[in-house]
Every structure is written in C-alpha cells, then in structure tokens.
N, C-alpha and C positions, 0 to 999 in steps of 0.2 A: 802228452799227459793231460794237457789241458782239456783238448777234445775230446779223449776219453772221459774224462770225467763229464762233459758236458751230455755227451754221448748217456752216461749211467742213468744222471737227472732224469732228461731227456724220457731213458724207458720207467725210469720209475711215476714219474707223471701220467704217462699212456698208459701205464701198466693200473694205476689211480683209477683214471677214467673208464676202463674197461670195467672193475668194479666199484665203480660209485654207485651208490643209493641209487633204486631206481623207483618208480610206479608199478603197481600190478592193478589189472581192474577184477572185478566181479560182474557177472551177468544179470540184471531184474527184471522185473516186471514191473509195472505199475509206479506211482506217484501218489502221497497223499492229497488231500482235495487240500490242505494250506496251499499246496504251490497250482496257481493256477495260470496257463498258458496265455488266457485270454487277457491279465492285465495288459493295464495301456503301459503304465511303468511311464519313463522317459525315452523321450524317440533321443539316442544320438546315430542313427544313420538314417537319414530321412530317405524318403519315397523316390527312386531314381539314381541312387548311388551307385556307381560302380567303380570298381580298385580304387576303392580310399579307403583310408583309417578316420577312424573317430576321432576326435580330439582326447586326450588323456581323462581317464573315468577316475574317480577315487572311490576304492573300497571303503565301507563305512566300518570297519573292524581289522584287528589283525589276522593277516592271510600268511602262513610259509607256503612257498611253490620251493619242491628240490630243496630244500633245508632251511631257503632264505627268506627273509622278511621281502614282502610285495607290498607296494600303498596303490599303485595306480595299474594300468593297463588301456591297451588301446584294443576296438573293433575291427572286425573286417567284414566287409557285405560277402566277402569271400570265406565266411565260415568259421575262421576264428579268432583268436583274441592273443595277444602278445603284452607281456609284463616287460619287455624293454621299450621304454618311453622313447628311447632315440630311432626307435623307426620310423618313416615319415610316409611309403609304401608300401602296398598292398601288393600280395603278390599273387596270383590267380592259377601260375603254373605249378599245380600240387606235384610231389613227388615222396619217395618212401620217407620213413622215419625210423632214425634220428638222421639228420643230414644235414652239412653244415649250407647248403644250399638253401635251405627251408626256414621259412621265420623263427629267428632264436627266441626259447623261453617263451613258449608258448603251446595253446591247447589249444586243440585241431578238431572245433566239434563235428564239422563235417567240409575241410579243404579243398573246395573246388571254383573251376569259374561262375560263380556265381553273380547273379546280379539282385536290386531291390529296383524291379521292372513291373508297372501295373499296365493291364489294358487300357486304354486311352478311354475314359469317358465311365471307367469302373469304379466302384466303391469299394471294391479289394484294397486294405491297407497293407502294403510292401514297405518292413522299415526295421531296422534293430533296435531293441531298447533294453532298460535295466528296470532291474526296482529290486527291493530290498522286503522281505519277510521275515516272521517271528520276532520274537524279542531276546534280547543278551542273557546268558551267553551261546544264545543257540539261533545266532540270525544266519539266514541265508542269503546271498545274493546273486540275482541271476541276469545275464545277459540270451535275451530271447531271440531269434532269427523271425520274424513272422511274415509269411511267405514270402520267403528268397526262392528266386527262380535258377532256373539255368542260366547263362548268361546268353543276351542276345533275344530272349524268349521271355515273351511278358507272359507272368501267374495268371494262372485264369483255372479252369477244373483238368486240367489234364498235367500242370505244373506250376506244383508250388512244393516246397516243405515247410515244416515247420519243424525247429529245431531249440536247444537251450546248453547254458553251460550254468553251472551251479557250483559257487564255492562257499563252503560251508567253513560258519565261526569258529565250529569245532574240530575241525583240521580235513584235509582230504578236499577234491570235487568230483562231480561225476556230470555226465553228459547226457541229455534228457535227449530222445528222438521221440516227437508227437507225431507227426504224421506228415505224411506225400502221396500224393496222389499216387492210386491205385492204377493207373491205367497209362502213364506215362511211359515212353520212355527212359530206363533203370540211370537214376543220380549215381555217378561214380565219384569217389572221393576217398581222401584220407581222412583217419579218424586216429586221436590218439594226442601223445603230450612230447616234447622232449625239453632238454634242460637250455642252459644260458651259453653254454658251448656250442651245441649241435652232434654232442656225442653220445650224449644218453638220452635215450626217451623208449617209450609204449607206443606199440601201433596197435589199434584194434583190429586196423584193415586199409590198404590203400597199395598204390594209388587208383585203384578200380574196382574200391569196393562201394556195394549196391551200397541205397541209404537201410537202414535197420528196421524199420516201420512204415507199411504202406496198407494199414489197413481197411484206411477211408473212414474211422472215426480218431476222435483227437480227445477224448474222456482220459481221463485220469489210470483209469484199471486199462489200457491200452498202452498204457505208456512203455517204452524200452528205455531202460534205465544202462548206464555202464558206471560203474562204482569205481573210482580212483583211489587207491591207496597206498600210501608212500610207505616203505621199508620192505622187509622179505618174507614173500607169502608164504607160510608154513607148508608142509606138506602133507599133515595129516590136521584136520580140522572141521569141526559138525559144531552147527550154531544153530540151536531151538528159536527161530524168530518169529514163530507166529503163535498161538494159543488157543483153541476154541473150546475153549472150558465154560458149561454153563454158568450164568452167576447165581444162580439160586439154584437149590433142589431140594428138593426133599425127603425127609427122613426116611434111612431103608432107600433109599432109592437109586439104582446107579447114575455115576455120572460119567461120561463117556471122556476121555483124558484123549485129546487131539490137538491138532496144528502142524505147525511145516517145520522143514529142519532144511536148510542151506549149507552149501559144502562151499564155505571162502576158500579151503586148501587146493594146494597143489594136485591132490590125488583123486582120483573118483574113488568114490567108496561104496562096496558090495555089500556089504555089511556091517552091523554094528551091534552093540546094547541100545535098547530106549529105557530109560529109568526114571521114576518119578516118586518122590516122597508129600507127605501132609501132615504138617506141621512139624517137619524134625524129624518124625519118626521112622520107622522102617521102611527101606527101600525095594518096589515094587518094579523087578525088571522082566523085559521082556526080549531074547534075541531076535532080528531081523536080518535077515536072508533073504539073497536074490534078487537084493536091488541095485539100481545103478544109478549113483548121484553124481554126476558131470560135475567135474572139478571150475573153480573158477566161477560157483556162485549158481549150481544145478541146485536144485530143490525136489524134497521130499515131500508127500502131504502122509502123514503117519493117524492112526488111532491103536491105541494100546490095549490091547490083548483082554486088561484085565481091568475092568471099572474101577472106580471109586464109591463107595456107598456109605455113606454119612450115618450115623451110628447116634449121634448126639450134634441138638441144634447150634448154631453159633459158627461163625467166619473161620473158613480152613483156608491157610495156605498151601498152594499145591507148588511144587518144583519141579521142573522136566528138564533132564538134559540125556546127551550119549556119553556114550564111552565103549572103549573095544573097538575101534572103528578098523575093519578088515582084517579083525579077528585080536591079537595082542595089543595093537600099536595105540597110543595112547593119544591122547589132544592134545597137541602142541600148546595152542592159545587159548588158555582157560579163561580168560578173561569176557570171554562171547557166551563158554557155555550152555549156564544156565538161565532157561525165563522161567517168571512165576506167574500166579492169578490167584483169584482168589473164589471161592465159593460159600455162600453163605447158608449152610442147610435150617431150613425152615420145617415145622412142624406140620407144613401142605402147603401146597401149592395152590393158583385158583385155576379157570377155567377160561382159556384167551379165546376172546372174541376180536381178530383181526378186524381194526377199523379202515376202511375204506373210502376217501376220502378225496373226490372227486371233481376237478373244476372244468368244468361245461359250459356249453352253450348253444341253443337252436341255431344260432347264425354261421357256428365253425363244422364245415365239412370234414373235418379228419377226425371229430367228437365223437359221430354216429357210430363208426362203425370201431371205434375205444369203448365206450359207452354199450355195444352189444358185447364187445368180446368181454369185458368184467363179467359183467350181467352173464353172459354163458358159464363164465368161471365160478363165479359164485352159485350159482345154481345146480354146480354139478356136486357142491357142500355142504352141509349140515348148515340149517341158519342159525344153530347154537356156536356157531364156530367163527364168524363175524358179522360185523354192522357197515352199514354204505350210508353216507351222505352225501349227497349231488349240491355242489353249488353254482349256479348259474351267472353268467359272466356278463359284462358290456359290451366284449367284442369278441371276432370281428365283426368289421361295422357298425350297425348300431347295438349291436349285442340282445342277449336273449329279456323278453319282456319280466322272466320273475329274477331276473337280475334285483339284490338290493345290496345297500351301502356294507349290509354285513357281512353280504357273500364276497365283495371285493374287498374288504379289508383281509378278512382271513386267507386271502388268497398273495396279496400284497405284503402285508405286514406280516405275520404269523410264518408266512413261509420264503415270504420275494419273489414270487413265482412272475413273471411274465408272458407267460404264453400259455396258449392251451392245445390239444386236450394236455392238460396234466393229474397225475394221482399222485395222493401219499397214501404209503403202507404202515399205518401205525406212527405215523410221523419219521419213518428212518425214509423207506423204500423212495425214492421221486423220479416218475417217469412216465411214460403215455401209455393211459389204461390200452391203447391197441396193443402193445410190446408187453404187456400182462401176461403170465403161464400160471399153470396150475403150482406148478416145482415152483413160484414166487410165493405163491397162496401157502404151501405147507410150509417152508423155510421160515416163513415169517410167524404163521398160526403155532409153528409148536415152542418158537421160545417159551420158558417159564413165563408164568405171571406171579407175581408174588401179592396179587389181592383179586378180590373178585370185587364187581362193582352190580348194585341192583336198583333198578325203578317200578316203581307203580304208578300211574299217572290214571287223573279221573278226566271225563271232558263233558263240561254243562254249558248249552249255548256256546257261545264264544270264548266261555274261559276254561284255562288249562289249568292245573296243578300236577305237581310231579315232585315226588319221593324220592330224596337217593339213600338209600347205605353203599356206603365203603369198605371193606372189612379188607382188612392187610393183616399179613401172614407174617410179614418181615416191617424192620421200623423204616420207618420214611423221612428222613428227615430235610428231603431237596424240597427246593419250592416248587408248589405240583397248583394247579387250576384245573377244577371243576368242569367240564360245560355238559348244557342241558342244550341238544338242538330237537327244536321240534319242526317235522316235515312234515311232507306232504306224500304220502305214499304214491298215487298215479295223475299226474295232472295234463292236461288237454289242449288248454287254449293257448299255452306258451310255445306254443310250433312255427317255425320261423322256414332257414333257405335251405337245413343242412337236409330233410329228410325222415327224420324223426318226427312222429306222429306224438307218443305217447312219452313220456318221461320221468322216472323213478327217484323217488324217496329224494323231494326237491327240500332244501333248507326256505321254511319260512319265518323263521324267527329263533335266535339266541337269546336263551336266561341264564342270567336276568336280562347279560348285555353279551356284545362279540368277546367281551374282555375274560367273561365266565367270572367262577366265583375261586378266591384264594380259600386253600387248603392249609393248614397250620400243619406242624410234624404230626406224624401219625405212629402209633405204637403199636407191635404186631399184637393181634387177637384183640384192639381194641375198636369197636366201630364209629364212624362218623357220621350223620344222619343230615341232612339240607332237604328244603321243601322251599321250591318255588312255583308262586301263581302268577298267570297271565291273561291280562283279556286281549283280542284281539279285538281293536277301534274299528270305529265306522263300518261302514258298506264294503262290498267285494268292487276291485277297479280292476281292468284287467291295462298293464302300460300297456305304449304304442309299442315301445324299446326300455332295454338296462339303460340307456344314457341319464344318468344324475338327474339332469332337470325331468324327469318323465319318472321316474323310479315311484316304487308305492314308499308312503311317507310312511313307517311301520307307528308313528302316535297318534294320527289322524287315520288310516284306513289299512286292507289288509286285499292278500290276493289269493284268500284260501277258496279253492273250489267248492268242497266239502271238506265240513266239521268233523263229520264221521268218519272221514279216510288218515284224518292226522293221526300221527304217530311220533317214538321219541326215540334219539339214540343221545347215551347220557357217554362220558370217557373222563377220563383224568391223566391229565398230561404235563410232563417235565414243563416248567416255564421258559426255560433257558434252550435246554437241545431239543425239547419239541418232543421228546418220546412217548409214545403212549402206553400207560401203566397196561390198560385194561378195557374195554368198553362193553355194552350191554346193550339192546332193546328195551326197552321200557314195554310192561306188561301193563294193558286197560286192567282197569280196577274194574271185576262187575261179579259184583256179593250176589251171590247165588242161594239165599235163607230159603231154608227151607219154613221157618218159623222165624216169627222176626225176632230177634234178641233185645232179651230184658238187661240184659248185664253184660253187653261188649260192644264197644267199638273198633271201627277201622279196624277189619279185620282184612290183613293181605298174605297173599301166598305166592312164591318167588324162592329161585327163577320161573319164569311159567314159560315156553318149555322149562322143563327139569330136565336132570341129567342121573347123578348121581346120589343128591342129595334134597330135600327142601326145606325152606322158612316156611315159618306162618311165625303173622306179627298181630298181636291186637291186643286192644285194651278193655282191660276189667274196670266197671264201673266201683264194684263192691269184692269185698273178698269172697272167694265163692273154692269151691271141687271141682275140679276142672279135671274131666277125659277126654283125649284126643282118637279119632280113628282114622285110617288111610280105607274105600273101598273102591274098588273095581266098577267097572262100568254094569255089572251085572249086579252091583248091589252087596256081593261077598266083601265080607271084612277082613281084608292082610293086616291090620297091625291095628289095636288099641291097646292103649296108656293112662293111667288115670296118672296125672301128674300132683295132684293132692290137694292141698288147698294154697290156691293162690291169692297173694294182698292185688288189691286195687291197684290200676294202674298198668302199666306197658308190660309186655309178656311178651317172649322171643322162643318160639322150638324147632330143634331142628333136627329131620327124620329122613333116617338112609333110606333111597329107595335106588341102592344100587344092585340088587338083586329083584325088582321090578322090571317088566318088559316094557318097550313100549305101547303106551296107549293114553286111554283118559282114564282119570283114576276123581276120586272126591276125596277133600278131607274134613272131617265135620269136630268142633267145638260143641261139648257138651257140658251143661252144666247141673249144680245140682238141684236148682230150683227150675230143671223142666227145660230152659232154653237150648235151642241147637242154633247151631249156624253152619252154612256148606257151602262151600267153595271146589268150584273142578280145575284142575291142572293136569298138563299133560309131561308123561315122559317120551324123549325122543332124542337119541343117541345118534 
C-alpha cells in the first residue's frame, strides 16, 4: 500500500512538471538605440577566459525567472548565464533543451564551445560584461558577449559574434543576436531557457543551430531580437505596435493611418478587421485579406483603405486596433490591442526645406566622393526644397584650412560626431553623405512642417545683416534656437590631399554665436521677427591647416574669398533632440525702384524663389493709399489691389501666386502722392 501510494505522488509530480508554466518567445527585429552593444559596462569575464563562470553578479532590481524570485547569477564565456549560484563550472558541451544534463535555471543566449580569445598583438577587445539602462521602474539589464569566438580560434574578421541577454524590470527577457561574421564558418549552438529542475524549458534551436545574425553590420535596426515570455501564448492574437501617423496636417487634408501589426499568437493569421477611431467617435474599418502573418511574432506593415481628413483645427486622437482575426475568432489578449497617436490638424502647413548638414574636410578621402553624391542628389531637386551647409573639419591630419572653432563645436557638441564624412538630415537622419539616396531626400523632405521660416539679408563691404520671420502654423512651446549661418557659396584655396578642387556652401561664421539665438514659445499664426548684424575683422588669411593654433581668429580676421559669393541658410531647431522645425535660404535684398520712394521703407519680397504664395514687407513713412500690382516679365498686369489707406509704419501682404507659372514676375508698391517701388521675384516649383 505504501509504494502504491508513493507510486501516485510519484505521477502526480511528473505529471506537474509536464505542465508547469513555461516560456514562449516572439520573433523581432531591431533594438532601440537606448540599448547600445558598444557600451564598455563592466568586464566580469576578461579577455582569455575559457570554461569559467563569473563570480556571482547582482541584479539591480527585482527579476522572477519560472515564477521565482532571482538576486544574482553567474556568466559563461560559453554563452550563457545560470540563476543557480551553486555552480562553480562551465560547461561547453551544449546539448537539447530542457535536459537535466545541461546548466540548471538558466538562459542559453547562444550554448556553445566558446572562448574570449583575441589575436596576439590585437586591439580586438574579447570579454563579457554588464551594465544596467533606463530608469525604474523600467531598467534594463544586460549581460553582453563581445566577441566570443569559437573555442580554440582567436576573433579576428572571419570569427567573432556578438551576442546579449537582457532582463527586463518589467518582467520577461529576450536574447539580443548583433552580429557574426559573414563569412565564417556557421556558429552552432543552443539557444533558449529552461527551469531549476531541467524539465521545462524553450529551445529556440540547438544543438546545431546557426547563430541568428550574420549580416556584417551590428546597428541597432539589424538587430535579431527573441522576446521571452512567461505564461501561455494565446492562440489567436494581433497587436498594433507601430504608428506612422503624421503629426500635423492640415485642414481638409488626408492623413494616411499606417503602421505594423505583430502576431504574438499561436496562429498565423490570413485575415483580419483593421479599425480605427478619432477621438471616440465612429469607427472606421477596413477587411484585410490575403495575408499571412507568421505566428510567434510575424509582422504586418498595413495603411488603411480610407484616410483621415481633419475637418476642424486642434489635437485628434486616433486609435488603431484588429479584430475578426481569420474571420469570427476574436483577440484572446486585449490588453496589447490597441495603439494611439495623435495628430494635430493646423490651419496650413509650411513648406520644408530639407537642411543638409555636412561635416567635411579637404584632408579626408571618403569626403570627396560623400560630398559629390549629396551634391548630385540635391541637384537632381528643386532648391526650394532644401538647404546645405558644409562644415569643414581639423582632421584627418592636419584637417582642412577653413576649419574654425565653430565648425568643430557643432560638429562635437551639437551632435558628438566623431568622425567624418558625416551628414545630418534635419537633425534626425546621421550617416555618410556617400550612403545618401534620393528615397532618403523625399522621406525626410515630405514630413509636415508646421512653420515656415524667411530671410532677407543685405551685404555692404564686409558687413552682413539678415532678417528672419518665423511664422508657425501650430503653437511651439519646446525650447527651439534660432541660427543664422552665413557661407561661402564656392571656395578655392582650401583644397588640400582628398582631391576636391572646388567646395560648396562652406560655414564662415554663426550669428550671433555657434550657440544661435533662444526662441521663446510661439503661438500659431503669430510671427517672430530677429535681425542680426556682422562685420567681418581685419584682412582675408588663408590657415596653413584646421589645427586650433593656426585657425582664423573669427574677432581679429576672416577667410572670405569673396563678399559677393556670401550667402545665408537661416533654421530653427529643437534644443534638446536636435530636430529641425524648418530651414530656408536667405534672399539678397536688392530694391529694384523704379522711382526712388518718397514714402517707404525697407521694402522686401519673400520667399524669393516663390512657390505658392508671397510676402512683401515694408514700411510707411506717412499714412498714404497704397495699390499693390503683381506683372509678368512682359510688363502685363495679373493682379492689382488697392489696399486703401494705410497708417505709417510696418505693413505685411500676402498674394496667392498659385496659379502663376513659373518665371520672373515684379511686384510694384504704389502710392498716392506719385511714388512706386519694384521689386522682381521669381516663381519656381
């Protein structure tokens, strides 16, 4: 009787274990840039390790692994990490999972004979560490492989990986694969989790499976993600996890309702509902057919049938989720459902002029041929469509001679750039103008802008002045800085090792300073106006080199070729993420009177190109009748306005010429005691 009953226990234990909680993972893509591979973190398996464990780590937060509370864990240069402290060996012979052979209570980011082996005499650093990201209660903490080799086979370019294991504050880990050499011989290993028994566990793949990532870059949007998640994976389940919902638009205007949808379920799914509501109201669905989202964390990239078009200004909330998923069956897990965003329809939009923003240099040979392909790409675009600034660098080498202390702050500070060729797209995009596309140039040129930005600039002798208005469509309330950079359109004598002869739209000087000028909040439809003057000092110097001590001192002298070639690209930009609202060309001022005026000043016309619309700005001496006329290059009058009588003082008009072709057009200020004034601008679309 006795062994019978021990016998019962016995199977009801086993019979336990067979269904205990287990893990299920998800398949991703990519990594956000907070988790970066390249920290140093803490080395605990230094350079040379082979079958050891780390000395015991402590989690900085509470972790459950399988149900239970974890504080510490150990390393292995063999791949993975073990929550029972009482191991003291490494063990190198991977085999399947769950098994009670295999390291208990532990996560197997990639199980094999591994070693931390560098070339003799190399700078390759081979070593495990930790370090710890975000803040509570959403810190993460990672234990990173960086390059562990095969064992016996020192890292060098034909073998290494790079690997991570990540467990998160807020429950769950997943297993980061960065990259392994492309050209190796295929890393076999296990991959996966099991519990403190050796009876339950997840195998992703083993014991010969390749590593997961070999694609010869180690960026962030490369990254192979495996998502661990503890309890039982539904079977039917769609989770809207991405959004690409414009954030502004404008009135009347569609907005396109996009983003991805992930299948965590059990099931691939063929079909579904996509549905989406704004603000509460009625819900706008669309059936989809014909797809196939791979269960276990497949993805959809969707756009919905039928836009969104904003009606009245002011913040909509949009909601996107499925339902119907393979026809009746319903979403297990609502808790994923739905994602929102928001849009904030404005009363117009302005006109983006993609800023281009470029750090260079004569002495760096991969620049030249960065430096042509922009310059091809922009060329092939309307110049109403963005602005380029070149900043010239110190190195390598001795770096390029119109290098100055401005151009390597903004380069340093503003951005932390280190190396060159590099570009920023508006302040988001960062990468080498050679790896530039056209498809980069529209993605980024057609975001909304929610203000438009305009210059007039005069140039007498050596000194500059320059106009801005702002005019915002939507309120502004982030901290945004000003700059005024004024260049050098084509300059000559700064030709150095790389090859380039001639070199475009160089930064010689920031107004006021590199620092630009703070913007206060800004309220839509209300404009902000700045005016800064410059002289440039002393005599033209040409440096030997960018090296500091050799640099032109921008208070005592200056390295303009010509006066007459300067020009201005004015922007305003988030202080904090760098974003850029908006940027413009600055238009020479050159008052074309026909008759010199008795009763007006500062008379300007902008944007010059035009596009759709133009200003004229100028001021009344006295109160006078004032008619405005737009005429053609032939002298034919398309539009006059008598505006009536207007008081002394600043005067602002602004005239559609969206049904104007392009060309050169004049627009002339007339008044009633006799005076004209004319000014020509061009439209050009």
């Amino acid at each position: 009787m006795k062994k019978k009953i021990l016998s019962l226990v016995f199977a009801a234990f086993a019979g336990m274990g067979a269904y205990a909680q287990n893990y299920y993972y998800l398949m991703q893509s990519g990594t956000t840039t907070d988790y970066n591979m390249l920290n140093t973190g803490t080395v605990i398996l230094a350079q040379g390790s082979n079958d050891v464990l780390s000395t015991a780590q402590t989690i900085p937060f509470a972790f459950n692994y399988y149900g239970s509370a974890v504080t510490q864990y150990k390393a292995s240069d063999n791949g993975y990490i073990t929550f029972d402290n009482a191991e003291t060996s490494s063990i190198s012979a991977n085999v399947s999972i769950p098994s009670a052979s295999a390291p208990k209570n532990a996560i197997f980011a990639f199980w094999d004979a591994l070693e931390m082996k560098a070339i003799s005499g190399s700078s390759v650093k081979t070593e495990v560490r930790n370090f710890t990201y975000g803040t509570a209660p959403n810190r993460v903490h990672v234990i990173q492989w960086f390059t562990a080799s095969q064992e016996g086979v020192a890292a060098g370019s034909s073998n290494y990986s790079y690997f991570a294991v990540r467990l998160f504050e807020a429950g769950n880990f997943d297993i980061v694969y960065n990259d392994a050499s492309p050209n190796s011989a295929a890393f076999t290993g296990t991959m996966g989790c099991q519990n403190s028994a050796g009876i339950t566990g997840t195998m992703i793949g083993g014991p010969s499976a390749d590593f997961p990532n070999r694609v010869g870059s180690s960026g962030n949007a490369n990254d192979k993600v495996y998502k661990f998640i503890y309890g039982t994976q539904p079977a039917f389940d769609l989770s809207v996890t991405k959004l690409n919902i414009a954030p502004y638009a404008a009135l009347n205007v569609n907005v396109v309702i996009a983003g991805t949808i992930s299948n965590p379920g059990a099931t691939a799914i063929t079909s579904f509902k996509l549905n989406y509501a704004v603000d509460g109201g009625a819900v706008v669905s669309q059936n989809v057919t014909g797809v196939n989202i791979n269960a276990s964390g497949g993805t959809y990239a969707f756009a919905h049938t039928t836009p969104y078009k904003g009606t009245t200004v002011g913040a909509k909330s949009i909601k996107v989720w499925a339902s119907n998923l393979n026809g009746a069956n319903a979403d297990v897990n609502t808790s994923n459902d739905t994602l929102g965003a928001t849009t904030i329809v404005v009363s117009q939009l302005g006109h983006r002029r993609l800023l281009h923003e470029v750090f260079s240099s004569s002495t760096c040979g991969p620049c030249a041929p960065g430096n042509v392909n922009m310059t091809n790409i922009v060329n092939s675009k309307s110049i109403n469509d963005y602005t380029v600034i070149k900043y010239q660098q110190d190195f390598p080498g001795t770096g390029d001679p119109y290098c100055t202390s401005e151009s390597v702050t903004r380069r340093s500070s503003t951005y932390a750039i280190n190396s060159i060729p590099r570009m920023e797209l508006d302040g988001g995009w960062d990468g080498n103008a050679g790896s530039y596309t056209s498809a980069l140039f529209d993605q980024y040129q057609s975001k909304p802008a929610i203000l438009d930005i305009y210059a007039v600039h005069t140039i007498t002798g050596q000194t500059i002045k320059v106009d801005v208005m702002i005019k915002p469509y939507a309120d502004i309330s982030n901290s945004t800085k000003l700059y005024i950079a004024v260049l050098e359109k084509d300059t000559y004598q700064n030709k150095k090792t790389n090859g380039e002869t001639v070199f475009h739209h160089v930064l010689k000087k920031m107004l006021p300073a590199i620092g630009g000028t703070t913007v206060t909040a800004m309220t839509a439809g209300s404009t902000k106006t700045f005016t800064q003057t410059y002289t440039f000092p002393g005599t033209f110097r040409l440096p030997i080199d960018g090296q500091s001590a050799n640099r032109i001192n921008l208070s005592t002298e200056h390295s303009v070729e010509e006066f007459s070639d300067l020009e201005v690209v004015v922007f305003l930009q988030h202080a904090t993420t760098k974003e850029v609202y908006n940027s413009n060309w600055s238009v020479l001022n050159g008052n074309l009177s026909v008759k010199q005026p008795a009763n007006v000043n500062a008379v300007n016309v902008y944007p010059n190109p035009a596009n759709n619309y133009v200003m004229v700005d100028f001021n009344l001496v006295n109160n006078d009748n004032i008619t405005m006329e737009i005429m053609d290059i032939t002298g034919r009058v398309i539009l006059s306005e008598n505006k009536g009588e207007l008081t002394s003082g600043d005067q602002s008009m602004v005239f559609s010429t969206s049904d104007l072709s392009n060309g050169v057009y004049f627009v002339t200020i007339k008044g009633a005691n006799g005076f004209t004034s004319t000014q020509k601008f061009i439209i050009s679309r």
